[in-house]
C-alpha positions, 0 to 999 in steps of 0.5 A: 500500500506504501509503494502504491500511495508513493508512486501516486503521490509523485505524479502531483506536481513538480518541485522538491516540496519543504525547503528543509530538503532544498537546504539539504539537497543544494550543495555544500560547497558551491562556487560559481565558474563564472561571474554574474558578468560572465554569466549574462555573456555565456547565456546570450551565446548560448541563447543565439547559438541554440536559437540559430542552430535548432532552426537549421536541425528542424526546418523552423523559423522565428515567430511571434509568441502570445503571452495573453490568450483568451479562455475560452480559444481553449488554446491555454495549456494545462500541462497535466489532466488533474487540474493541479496547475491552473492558469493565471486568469483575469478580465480584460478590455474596457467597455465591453460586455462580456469582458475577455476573459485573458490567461497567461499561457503557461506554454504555447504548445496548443497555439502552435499547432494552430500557428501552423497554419496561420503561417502557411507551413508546408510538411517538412516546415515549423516555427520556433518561439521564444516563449515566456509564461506563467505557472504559479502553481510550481513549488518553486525551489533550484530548477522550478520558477513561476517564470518559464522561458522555453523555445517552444517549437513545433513542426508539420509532419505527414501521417507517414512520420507518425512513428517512433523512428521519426521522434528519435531523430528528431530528438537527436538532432535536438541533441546534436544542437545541445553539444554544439552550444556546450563546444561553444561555450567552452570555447569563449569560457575556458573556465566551465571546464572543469575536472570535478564537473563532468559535460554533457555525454555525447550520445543520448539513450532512448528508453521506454517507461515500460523498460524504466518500470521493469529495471525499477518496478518497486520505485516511484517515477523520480526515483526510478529516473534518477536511478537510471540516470546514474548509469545513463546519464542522457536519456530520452524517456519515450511513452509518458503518459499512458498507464503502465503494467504497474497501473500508474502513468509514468507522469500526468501529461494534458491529453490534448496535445501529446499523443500517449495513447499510440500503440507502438509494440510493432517498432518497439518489440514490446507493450507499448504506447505513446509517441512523446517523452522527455530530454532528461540529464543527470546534474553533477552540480546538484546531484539531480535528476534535470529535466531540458525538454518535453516533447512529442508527435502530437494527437489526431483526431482518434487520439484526441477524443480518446485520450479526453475520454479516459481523462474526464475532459470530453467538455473540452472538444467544444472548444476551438483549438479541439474542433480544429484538430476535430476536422482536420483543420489544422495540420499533424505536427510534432513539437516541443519545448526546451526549457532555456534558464534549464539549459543555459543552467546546465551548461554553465554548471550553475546550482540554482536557475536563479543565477540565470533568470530574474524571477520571484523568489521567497525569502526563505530560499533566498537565505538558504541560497546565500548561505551556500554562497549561491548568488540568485539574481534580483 
């Protein structure tokens, strides 16, 4: 019964959960690679050289992002299916009855799709963003902000390329962008290298949350990651989403974007569902599992409805954004989103996402920070 209640309770949302165990889990003794001065400089190279090099990977170009959507476009995203996580909501425009409802996204991963269209892309063609959000529901601790800032990506595919095959390589060119900008930055900061602070591996791996539940089928989610994380410290988690063997989803994904549900046995030798996952890392400055990006080959019209079916959320496809994939009105994709103050903390081998991005943070870790001589930004 423990077990069980453990595994359910790790699909709630993120962060550690007390900051006795943020205290606990910073490190002990922590110095900075580089000043805060050399810091905003190695983030805008890191920044450019992502930005420029992703595009070329995947066929995207740049475009504009929404940091206001109107509720009832349905186009907000809820990140899960239990309705943990909820927007920030407020009334917008004067003199007008009804007033807009407006949210702040908390990513853009719905707008996108429907982007697609807007900008006329082609299969084979997608955009890039430069995506901010809000997600005040985050317990907000070394790597989990109110503030996210993201390259939320997404790109048109044909019904041929729904497959896992296509999602691992374009995945790998993802990676293959990741070391570029970790050579570049070595290159202008000599001082990131560092003989106690490993760089990212060369080549990532790719597993399916069947194969992590059998390796670790007595651990909850987090753990089971940061177990296979010790031996493999790049991997891609396929699968996330659809209930396993053990009864449980490797974690809670919103069901109206990511396709979860897609028998994959066929490709993968095995039981298996769902064309998405996650870019995870092991963090040698903290000791933790890191998260650098979400992702996934997103859901048809079939998938959609069944996939709202199991969550509960069938009221959802009266909304636009799900009448349009409905009637096929807008394009299959895939996409994504990487977390950029995640990367750039990654790669210049910072403790805290604090050092590179200006956000709100309670006073209680501020001085936990400052103790371990951690210089979060103000």
């Amino acid at each position: 019964m423990t077990m069980m209640t453990n595994k359910k309770a790790d699909l709630a949302g993120p962060g550690i959960g007390t900051y006795n165990e943020v205290e606990k889990v910073l490190p002990k003794s922590y110095k900075s690679l580089l000043t805060p001065k050399e810091t905003q400089k190695a983030i805008f190279t890191a920044k450019h050289y992502i930005e420029e090099h992703l595009n070329k990977e995947l066929n995207l170009i740049m475009v504009t992002v929404p940091l206001i959507v109107d509720k009832e476009s349905g186009v907000n995203d809820y990140l899960d299916r239990d309705g943990s996580r909820t927007p920030v909501e407020f009334p917008c425009g004067l003199g007008i009855q009804p007033r807009i409802q407006g949210q702040i996204i908390q990513a853009a991963t719905k707008w996108k799709r429907m982007a697609l269209k807007e900008f006329d892309m082609n299969v084979g063609e997608g955009l890039n963003t430069d995506m901010r959000a809000v997600r005040k529901d985050y317990f907000l601790d070394h790597d989990h902000s109110s503030y996210v800032d993201q390259w939320d990506w997404e790109k048109v595919i044909s019904k041929d390329q729904r497959n896992l095959h296509y999602l691992k390589d374009t995945v790998k060119k993802i990676w293959k962008v990741f070391k570029g900008a970790e050579h570049l930055v070595l290159d202008q900061f000599p001082q990131l290298e560092s003989k106690t602070i490993p760089n990212l591996p060369d080549q990532l791996e790719f597993f399916h949350a069947e194969d992590i539940l059998d390796m670790y089928p007595d651990l909850p989610r987090k753990q089971r990651e940061t177990a296979i994380l010790q031996d493999h410290p790049a991997i891609f988690i396929i699968g996330i989403g659809s209930i396993l063997k053990d009864g449980y989803p490797h974690e809670m994904r919103a069901a109206d974007y990511d396709d979860w549900i897609t028998d994959t046995s066929n490709e993968s030798g095995k039981k298996t569902q769902g064309l998405n996952g996650d870019i995870l890392v092991w963090n040698p400055v903290t000791q933790r599992r890191h998260e650098l990006s979400s992702m996934g080959i997103r859901v048809t019209a079939d998938t959609l409805k069944k996939q709202l079916e199991l969550s509960g959320q069938n009221d959802f496809l009266t909304r636009p954004y799900h009448q349009a994939i409905l009637n096929n009105k807008i394009p299959l994709s895939i996409g994504g989103g990487i977390g950029q103050s995640r990367t750039y903390m990654y790669l210049l081998k910072k403790a805290h996402l604090g050092e590179v991005s200006v956000t709100v943070w309670p006073k209680q870790l501020r001085e936990i920070c400052e103790k371990k001589n951690i210089y979060v930004l103000n």
